[in-house]
N, C-alpha and C positions, 0 to 999 in steps of 0.2 A: 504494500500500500504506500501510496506518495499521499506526504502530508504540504501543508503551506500556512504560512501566519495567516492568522486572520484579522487584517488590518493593521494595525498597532497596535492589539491587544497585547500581543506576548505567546498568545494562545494557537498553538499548531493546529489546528483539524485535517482531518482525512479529505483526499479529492474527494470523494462521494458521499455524501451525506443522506441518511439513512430518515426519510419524510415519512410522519404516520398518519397520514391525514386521514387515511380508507382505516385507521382503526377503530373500530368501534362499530356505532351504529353507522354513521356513515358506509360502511363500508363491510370486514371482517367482524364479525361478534363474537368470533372464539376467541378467547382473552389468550388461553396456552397457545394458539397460533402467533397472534401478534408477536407474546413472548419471546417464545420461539426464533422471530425473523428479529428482533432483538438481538437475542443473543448469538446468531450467526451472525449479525451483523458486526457485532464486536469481535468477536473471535475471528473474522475476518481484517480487523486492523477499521474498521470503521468507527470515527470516533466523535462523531459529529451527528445528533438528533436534533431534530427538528420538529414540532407539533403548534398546537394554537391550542387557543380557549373553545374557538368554534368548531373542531373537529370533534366530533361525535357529540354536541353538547358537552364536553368535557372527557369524555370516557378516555378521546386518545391520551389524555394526559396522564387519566388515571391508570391507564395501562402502562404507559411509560413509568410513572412513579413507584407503580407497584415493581415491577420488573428492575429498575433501579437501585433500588433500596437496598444499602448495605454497599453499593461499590457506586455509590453516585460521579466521585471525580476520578472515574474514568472516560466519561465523556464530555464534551462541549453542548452545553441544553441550551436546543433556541426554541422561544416561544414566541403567539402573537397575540394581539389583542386589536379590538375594533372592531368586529363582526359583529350581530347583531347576537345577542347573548339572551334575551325574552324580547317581548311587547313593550315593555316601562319605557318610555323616553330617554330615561341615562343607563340605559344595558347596551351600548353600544359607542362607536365613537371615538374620539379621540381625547376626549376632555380629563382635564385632572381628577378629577370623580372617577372617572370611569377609569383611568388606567391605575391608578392608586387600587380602587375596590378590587380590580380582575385581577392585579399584581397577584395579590393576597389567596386570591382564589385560586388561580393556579402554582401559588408554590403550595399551599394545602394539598390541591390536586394530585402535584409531581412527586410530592411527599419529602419538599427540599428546601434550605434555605434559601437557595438564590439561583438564581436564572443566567446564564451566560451571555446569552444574547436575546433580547427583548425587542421586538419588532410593532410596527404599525401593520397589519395586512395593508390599510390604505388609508391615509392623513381623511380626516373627517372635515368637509366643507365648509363646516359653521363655526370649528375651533381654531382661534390664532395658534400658528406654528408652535409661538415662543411657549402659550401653555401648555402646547402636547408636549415639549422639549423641557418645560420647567419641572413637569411631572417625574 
C-alpha cells in the first residue's frame, strides 16, 4: 500500500480510502458484513475511513465505531455533517448549532473522542462561511 500526507496535517493515509456510505440501511444491513470489509480493509494497509452522519441515518457510523473500538488510532476517521438529519429546521446545515450538536452525535456514534477529518458534504446557502469555519 502507498501512503501520502494528508495536507499539513502530519497524518499519512493510505491511497484508497475505505467509504461506508452503503453501510447500513442505506445500503448493507449485515452489520458482521460491513465488519468484515473493515477489517480486510485494514489488514490490507488501508488506513483511511470515511463515513457521515447521513449515511444510514447514522448506523454507518455506528458500524464503524462498533468495529473500531479498542484499536481506534489505527486509522484516519473522516466524517460529514450537513445532510438533512430529520424535518426540524436546525437538523441540517451548516450552522454553528448544527455542527456543534452533530459533532457530539457522531463521536457518541463512532464511539471516539475525536474525529480526524470533519467535512461539510456541502457549505449551507443561508450560513456565513466565517460561522461554518468558526464552528
Amino acid at each position: 500500500m502507498e501512503y501520502r500526507n494528508l495536507g499539513r496535517t502530519g497524518m499519512k493515509v493510505s491511497n484508497f480510502t475505505l467509504g461506508t456510505g452503503a453501510f447500513g440501511s442505506w445500503g448493507n444491513t449485515n452489520e458482521g458484513e460491513c465488519i468484515q470489509i473493515v477489517d480486510t480493509a485494514i489488514g490490507n494497509g488501508i488506513n483511511f475511513i470515511d463515513t457521515a452522519d447521513v449515511y444510514g441515518a447514522g448506523g454507518s457510523e455506528e458500524i464503524v465505531g462498533k468495529d473500531l473500538k479498542g484499536r481506534r488510532n489505527e486509522v484516519v476517521l473522516a466524517s460529514k455533517v450537513g445532510m438533512p438529519m430529520g424535518k426540524g429546521l436546525n437538523q441540517s446545515g451548516s450552522s454553528r448549532l448544527w455542527i456543534r450538536q452533530e459533532v457530539e452525535n457522531s463521536l457518541r456514534r463512532l464511539q471516539t473522542d475525536h474525529i480526524d477529518l470533519y467535512q461539510l458534504h456541502r457549505p449551507g446557502p443561508q450560513t456565513d462561511i466565517e460561522e461554518t469555519l468558526g464552528a
